[in-house]
C-alpha positions as CSV (number, residue, x, y, z in Angstrom):
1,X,-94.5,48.6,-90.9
2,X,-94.6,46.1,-93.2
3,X,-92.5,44.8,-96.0
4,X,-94.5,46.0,-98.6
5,X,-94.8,49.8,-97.0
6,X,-90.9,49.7,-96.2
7,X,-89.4,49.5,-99.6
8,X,-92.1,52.5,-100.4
9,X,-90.3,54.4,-98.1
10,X,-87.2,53.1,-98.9
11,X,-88.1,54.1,-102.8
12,X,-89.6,57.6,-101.3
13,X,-86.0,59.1,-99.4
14,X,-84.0,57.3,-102.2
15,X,-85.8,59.6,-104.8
16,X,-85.7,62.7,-102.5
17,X,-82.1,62.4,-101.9
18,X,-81.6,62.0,-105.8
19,X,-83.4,65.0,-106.0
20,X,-81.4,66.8,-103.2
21,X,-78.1,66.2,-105.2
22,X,-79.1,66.6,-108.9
23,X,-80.0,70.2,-107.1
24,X,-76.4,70.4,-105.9
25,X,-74.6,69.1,-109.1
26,X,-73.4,65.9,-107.0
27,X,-74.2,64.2,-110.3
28,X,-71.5,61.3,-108.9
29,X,-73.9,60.1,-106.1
30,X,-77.0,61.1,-108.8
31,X,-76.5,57.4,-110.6
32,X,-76.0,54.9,-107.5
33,X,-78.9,56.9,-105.8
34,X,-81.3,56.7,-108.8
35,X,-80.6,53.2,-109.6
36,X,-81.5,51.9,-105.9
37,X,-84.6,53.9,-106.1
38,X,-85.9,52.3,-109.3
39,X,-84.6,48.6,-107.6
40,X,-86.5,49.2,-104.2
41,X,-89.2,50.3,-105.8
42,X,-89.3,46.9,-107.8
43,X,-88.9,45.2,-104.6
44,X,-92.4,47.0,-103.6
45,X,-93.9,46.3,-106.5
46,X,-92.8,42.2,-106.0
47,X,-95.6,42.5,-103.1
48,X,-98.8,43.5,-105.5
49,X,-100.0,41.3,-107.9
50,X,-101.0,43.7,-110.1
51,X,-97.7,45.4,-110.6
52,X,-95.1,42.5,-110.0
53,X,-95.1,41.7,-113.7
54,X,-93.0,45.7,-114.0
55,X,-91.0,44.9,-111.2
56,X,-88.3,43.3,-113.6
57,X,-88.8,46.3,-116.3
58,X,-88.2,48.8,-113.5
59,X,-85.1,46.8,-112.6
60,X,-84.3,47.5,-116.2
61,X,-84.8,51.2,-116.1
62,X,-82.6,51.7,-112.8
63,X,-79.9,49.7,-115.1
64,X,-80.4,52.2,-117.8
65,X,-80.0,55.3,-115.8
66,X,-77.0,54.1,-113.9
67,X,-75.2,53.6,-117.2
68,X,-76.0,57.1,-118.3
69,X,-74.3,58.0,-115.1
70,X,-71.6,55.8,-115.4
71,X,-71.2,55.0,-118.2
72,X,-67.5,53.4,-117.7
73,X,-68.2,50.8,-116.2
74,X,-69.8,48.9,-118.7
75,X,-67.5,49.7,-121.8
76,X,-65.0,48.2,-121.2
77,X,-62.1,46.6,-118.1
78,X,-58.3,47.0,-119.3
79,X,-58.0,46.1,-122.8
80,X,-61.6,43.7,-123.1
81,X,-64.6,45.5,-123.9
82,X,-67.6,44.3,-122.5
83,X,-69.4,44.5,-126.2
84,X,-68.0,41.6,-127.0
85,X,-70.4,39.9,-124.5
86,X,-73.8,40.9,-126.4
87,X,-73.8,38.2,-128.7
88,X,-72.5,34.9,-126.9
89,X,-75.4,36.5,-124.0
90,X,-77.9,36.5,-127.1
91,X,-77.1,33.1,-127.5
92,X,-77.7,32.0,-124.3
93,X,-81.2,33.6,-124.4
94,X,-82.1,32.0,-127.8
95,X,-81.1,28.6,-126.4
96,X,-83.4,29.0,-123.3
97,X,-85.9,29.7,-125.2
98,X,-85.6,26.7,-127.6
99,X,-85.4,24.5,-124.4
100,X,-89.1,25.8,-123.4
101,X,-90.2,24.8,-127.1
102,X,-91.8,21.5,-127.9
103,X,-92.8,19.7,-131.1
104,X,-96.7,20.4,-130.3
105,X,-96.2,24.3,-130.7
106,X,-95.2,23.6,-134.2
107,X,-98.6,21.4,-134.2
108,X,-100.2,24.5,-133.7
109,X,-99.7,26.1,-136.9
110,X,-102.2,23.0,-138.2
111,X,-104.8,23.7,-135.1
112,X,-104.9,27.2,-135.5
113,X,-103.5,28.3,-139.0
114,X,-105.4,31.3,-140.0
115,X,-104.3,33.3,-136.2
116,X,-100.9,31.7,-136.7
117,X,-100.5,33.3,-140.3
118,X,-102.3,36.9,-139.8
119,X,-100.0,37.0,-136.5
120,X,-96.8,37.0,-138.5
121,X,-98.0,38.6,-141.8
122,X,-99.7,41.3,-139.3
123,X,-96.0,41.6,-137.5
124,X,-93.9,41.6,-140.2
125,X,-95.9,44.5,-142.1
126,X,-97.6,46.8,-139.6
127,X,-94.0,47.3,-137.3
128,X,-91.5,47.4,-140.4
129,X,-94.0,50.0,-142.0
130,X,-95.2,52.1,-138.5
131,X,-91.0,51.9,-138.3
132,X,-90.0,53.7,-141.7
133,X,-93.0,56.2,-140.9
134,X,-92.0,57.4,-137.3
135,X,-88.3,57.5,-138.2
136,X,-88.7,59.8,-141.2
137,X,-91.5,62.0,-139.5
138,X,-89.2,62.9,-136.4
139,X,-85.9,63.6,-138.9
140,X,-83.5,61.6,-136.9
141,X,-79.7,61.4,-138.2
142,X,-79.5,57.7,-140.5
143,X,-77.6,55.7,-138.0
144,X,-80.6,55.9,-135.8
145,X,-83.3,56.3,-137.8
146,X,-82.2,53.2,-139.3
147,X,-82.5,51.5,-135.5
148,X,-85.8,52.5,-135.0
149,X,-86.6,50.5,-138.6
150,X,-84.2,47.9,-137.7
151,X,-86.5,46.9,-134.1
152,X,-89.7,47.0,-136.3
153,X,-88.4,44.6,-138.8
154,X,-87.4,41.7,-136.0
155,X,-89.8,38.9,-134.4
156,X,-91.8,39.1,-131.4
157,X,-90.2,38.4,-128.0
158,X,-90.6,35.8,-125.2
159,X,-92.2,38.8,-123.2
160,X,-95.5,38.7,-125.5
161,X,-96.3,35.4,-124.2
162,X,-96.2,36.5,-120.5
163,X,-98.4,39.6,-121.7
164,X,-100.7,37.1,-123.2
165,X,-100.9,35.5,-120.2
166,X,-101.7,38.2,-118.4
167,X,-104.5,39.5,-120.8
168,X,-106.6,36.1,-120.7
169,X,-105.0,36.3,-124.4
170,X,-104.5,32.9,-126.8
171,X,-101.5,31.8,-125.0
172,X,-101.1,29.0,-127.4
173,X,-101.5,31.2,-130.5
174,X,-99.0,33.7,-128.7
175,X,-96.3,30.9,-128.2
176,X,-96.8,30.0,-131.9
177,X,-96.8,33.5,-133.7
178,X,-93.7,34.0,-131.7
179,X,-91.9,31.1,-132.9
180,X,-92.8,31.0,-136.3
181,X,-91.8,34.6,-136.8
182,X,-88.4,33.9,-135.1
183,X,-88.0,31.1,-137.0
184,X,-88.5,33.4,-140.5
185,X,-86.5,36.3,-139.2
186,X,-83.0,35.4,-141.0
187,X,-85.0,36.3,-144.2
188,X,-87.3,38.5,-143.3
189,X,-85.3,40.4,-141.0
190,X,-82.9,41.5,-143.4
191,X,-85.1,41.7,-146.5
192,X,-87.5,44.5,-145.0
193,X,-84.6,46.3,-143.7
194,X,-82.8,46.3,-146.6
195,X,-86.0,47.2,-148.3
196,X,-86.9,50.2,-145.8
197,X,-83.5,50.9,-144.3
198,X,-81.4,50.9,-147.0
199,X,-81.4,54.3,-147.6
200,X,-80.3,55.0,-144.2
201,X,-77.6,52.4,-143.9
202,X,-76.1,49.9,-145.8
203,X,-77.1,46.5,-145.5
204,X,-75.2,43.4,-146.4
205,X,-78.3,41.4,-147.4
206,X,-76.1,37.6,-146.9
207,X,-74.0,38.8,-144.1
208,X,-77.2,39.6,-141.8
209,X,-78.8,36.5,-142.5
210,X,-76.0,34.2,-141.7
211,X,-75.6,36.7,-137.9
212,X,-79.2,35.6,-137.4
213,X,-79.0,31.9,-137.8
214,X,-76.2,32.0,-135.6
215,X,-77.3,33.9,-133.1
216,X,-81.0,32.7,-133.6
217,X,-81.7,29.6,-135.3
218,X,-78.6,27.7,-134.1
219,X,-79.1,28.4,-130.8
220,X,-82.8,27.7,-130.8
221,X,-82.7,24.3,-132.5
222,X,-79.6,23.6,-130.1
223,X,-82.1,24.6,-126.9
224,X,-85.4,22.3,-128.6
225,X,-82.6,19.1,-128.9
226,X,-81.1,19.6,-125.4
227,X,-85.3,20.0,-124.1
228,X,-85.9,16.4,-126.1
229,X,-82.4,14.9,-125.1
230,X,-81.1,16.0,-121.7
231,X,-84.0,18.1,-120.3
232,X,-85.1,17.1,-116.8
233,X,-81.3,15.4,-115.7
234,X,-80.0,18.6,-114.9
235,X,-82.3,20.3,-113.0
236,X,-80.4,23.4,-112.0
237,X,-80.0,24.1,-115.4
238,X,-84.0,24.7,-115.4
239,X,-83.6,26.6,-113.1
240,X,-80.6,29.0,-113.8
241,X,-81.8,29.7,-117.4
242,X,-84.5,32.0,-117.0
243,X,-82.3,33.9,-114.4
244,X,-79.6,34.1,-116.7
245,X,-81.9,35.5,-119.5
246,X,-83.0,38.0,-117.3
247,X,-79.5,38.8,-115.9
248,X,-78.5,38.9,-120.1
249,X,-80.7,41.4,-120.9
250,X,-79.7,43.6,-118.2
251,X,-76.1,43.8,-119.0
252,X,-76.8,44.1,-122.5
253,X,-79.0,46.8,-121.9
254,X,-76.8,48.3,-120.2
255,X,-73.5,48.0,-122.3
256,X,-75.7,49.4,-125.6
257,X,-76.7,52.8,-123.5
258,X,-73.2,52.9,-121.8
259,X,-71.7,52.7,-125.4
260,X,-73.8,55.4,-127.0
261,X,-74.4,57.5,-124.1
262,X,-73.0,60.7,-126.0
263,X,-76.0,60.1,-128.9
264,X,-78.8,59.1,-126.3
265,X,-78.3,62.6,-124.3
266,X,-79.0,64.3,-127.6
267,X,-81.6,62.4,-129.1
268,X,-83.2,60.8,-125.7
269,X,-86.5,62.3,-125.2
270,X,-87.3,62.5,-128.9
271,X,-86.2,58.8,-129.4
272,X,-88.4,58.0,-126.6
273,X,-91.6,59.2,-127.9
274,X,-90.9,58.0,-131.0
275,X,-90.3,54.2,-129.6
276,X,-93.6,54.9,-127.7
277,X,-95.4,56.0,-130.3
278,X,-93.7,53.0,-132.3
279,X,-94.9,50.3,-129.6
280,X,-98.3,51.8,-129.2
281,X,-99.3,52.0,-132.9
282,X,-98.6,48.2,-133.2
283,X,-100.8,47.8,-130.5
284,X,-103.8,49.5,-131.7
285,X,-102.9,48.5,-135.3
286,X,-102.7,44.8,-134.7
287,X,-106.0,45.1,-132.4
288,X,-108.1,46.7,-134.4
289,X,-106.8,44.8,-137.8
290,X,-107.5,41.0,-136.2
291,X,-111.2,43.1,-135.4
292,X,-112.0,43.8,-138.8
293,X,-111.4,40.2,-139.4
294,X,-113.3,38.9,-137.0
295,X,-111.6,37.0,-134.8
296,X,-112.6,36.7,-131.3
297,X,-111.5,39.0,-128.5
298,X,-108.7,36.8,-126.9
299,X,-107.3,36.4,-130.3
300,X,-107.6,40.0,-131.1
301,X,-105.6,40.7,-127.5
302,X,-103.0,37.9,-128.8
303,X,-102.0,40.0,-132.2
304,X,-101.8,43.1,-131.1
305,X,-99.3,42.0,-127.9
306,X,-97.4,40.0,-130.7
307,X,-97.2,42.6,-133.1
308,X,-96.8,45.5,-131.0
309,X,-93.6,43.2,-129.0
310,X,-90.3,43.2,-130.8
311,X,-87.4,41.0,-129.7
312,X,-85.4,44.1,-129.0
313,X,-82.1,42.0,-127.8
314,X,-81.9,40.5,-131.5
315,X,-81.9,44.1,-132.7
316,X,-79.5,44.9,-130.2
317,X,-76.9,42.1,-131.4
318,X,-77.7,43.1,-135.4
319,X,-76.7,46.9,-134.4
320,X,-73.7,45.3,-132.8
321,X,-72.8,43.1,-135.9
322,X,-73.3,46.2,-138.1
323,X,-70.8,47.9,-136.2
324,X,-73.4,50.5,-135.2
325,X,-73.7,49.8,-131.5
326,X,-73.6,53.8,-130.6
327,X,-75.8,54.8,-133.1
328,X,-78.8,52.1,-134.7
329,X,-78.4,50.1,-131.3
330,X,-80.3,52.8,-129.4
331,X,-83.4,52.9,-130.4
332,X,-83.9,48.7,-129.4
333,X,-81.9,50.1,-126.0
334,X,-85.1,52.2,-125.3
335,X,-87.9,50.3,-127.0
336,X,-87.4,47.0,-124.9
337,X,-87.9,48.8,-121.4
338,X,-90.9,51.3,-122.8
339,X,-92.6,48.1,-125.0
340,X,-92.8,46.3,-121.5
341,X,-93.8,49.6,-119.6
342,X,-96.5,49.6,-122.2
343,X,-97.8,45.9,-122.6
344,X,-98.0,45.5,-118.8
345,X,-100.2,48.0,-118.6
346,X,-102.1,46.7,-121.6
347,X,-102.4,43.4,-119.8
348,X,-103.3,44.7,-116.7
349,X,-106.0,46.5,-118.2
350,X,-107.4,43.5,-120.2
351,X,-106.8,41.0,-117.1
352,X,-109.4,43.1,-115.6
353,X,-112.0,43.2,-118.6
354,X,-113.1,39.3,-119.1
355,X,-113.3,38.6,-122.9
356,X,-116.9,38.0,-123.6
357,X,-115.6,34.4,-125.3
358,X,-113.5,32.8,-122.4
359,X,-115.2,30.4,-120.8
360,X,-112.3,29.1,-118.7
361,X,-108.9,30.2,-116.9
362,X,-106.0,30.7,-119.0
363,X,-103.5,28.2,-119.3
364,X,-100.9,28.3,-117.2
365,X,-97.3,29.6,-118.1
366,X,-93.5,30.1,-116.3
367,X,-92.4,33.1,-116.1
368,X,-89.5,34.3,-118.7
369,X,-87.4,36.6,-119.6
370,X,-88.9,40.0,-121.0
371,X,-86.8,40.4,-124.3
């Protein structure tokens, strides 16, 4: 047998013996036995080419359903509560990724400013919008109805431009789009939720804008002077970034479903289809929109990854600043696994289908964190 068929197998009694003691109410084996199925499984999946880009996202869903087991072990130890970790971890995160940036992806916006400017006009109008829709027409409470808005109103994520990749997409364009529409979110953030929230929760306009410059901007233009500065003499450093990111998201993940484990039981499934139908619809919408312009195919793949991709973790630390962790921080707790789930398979599909316009291999990238 070899590796690849073992952790099948592995992945196949795992799931059978979760299934054997959900039957008999042994719900306190139910968590440690679902959570090893979901990380043998990504071991499995590390072996096929096709599927090793959702070994990390299934990774992230074992995570997820071992905190809805156990949920006390990642609220708090004695008298320190893990939450206070989200946003220094958010930090970290936004600093990788301004070590990774360069003064030539800001060049891009004059190489390429007309799919630099319909990316973010595209993201910042169809997700906010698609947002306020789905979270009226499925009637949830305001606390998380005001989530759901709240992930549709921040930038794109780091994981768009591994999608990109994958999809023979723009990569340069993807990179850009994603950090010009980071760069804007302390204002836009904040405006459009205020705009399309506010009758859900109160916003304190000022107050949001200075928690995303610190847990954005600062970071970021600390990461782009360390990559310009100090980058290259400490090597390990390169290395352990990425990992950390990962490792980040993971535990923040994990501490936003432990936290509102009680509101996720009773809104879960609905929640879920409404983050899919969220993610999806930014897909198709950002697609089809960059069609009717005309732009060519890779380009078209490139918009709809980078509007349909929400940095989930930034809407993670806002819930958190907003003191709404239990309630508006579930909806980004869902939507980061199920928007990866989803643009995977997206970018399988399209790594498949050549666009009729590439004439050579996409550029190459490193992989990062999937935020």
């Amino acid at each position: 047998m070899n590796k690849k068929s073992f952790f099948y197998v592995v992945s196949a009694v795992l799931l059978l013996a979760w299934v054997f003691v959900t039957f008999r109410h042994m719900h306190n084996w139910g968590g440690w036995l679902l959570m090893l199925f979901y990380f043998s499984l990504a071991l499995a999946f590390r072996s096929n080419k096709f599927l090793k880009g959702l070994s990390y996202t299934v990774v992230i869903i074992g995570i997820v359903c071992f905190a809805l087991y156990e949920p006390q072990y990642f609220i708090s130890l004695g008298s320190f509560k893990f939450s206070t970790l989200i946003i220094p971890l958010l930090q970290i995160i936004m600093f990788g990724m301004g070590t990774e940036l360069s003064l030539k992806d800001f060049a891009n916006v004059v190489r390429m400013p007309k799919g630099i400017v319909v990316g973010v006009v595209f993201h910042y109008l169809i997700m906010p919008l698609v947002g306020f829709g789905v979270a009226n027409l499925f009637h949830f409470p305001n606390e998380i109805a005001a989530g759901i808005i709240l992930v549709g109103c921040c930038p794109s994520g780091l994981a768009s431009n591994v999608m990109a990749y994958l999809a023979r997409a723009n990569l340069a364009l993807s990179v850009s789009v994603t950090t010009i529409s980071t760069l804007l979110a302390p204002f836009l953030t904040p405006l459009l939720l205020q705009w399309l929230g506010g009758n859900f929760v109160q916003i304190d306009f000022w107050t949001m804008v200075w928690d995303i410059t610190k847990i954005v901007i600062i970071p970021i233009v600390a990461g782009l002077s360390f990559h310009y500065l100090l980058r290259g003499r400490f090597g390990w450093l390169d290395k352990v970034l990425p990992l950390v990111s990962m490792g980040g998201i993971a535990i923040i993940l994990a501490i936003m479903v432990a936290s509102g484990r009680d509101n996720l039981l009773k809104v879960g499934l609905l929640l879920l289809a409404a983050t899919f139908l969220h993610n999806v619809a930014g897909f198709f919408l950002g697609y089809w929109s960059a069609r009717l312009l005309r732009f060519q195919e890779r380009d078209c793949r490139t918009i709809a990854l980078e509007v349909g991709m929400q940095n989930a973790g930034l809407a993670t630390g806002l819930a958190l600043t907003m003191g709404k962790i239990a309630t508006a921080g579930l909806a980004p707790a869902i939507f980061g696994p199920v928007m990866n789930v989803n643009g995977s398979s997206l970018a399988s599909w399209w790594h498949n289908h050549l666009p009729p316009d590439e004439v050579a291999e996409p550029e190459k990238v490193e992989e990062v964190s999937l935020t």
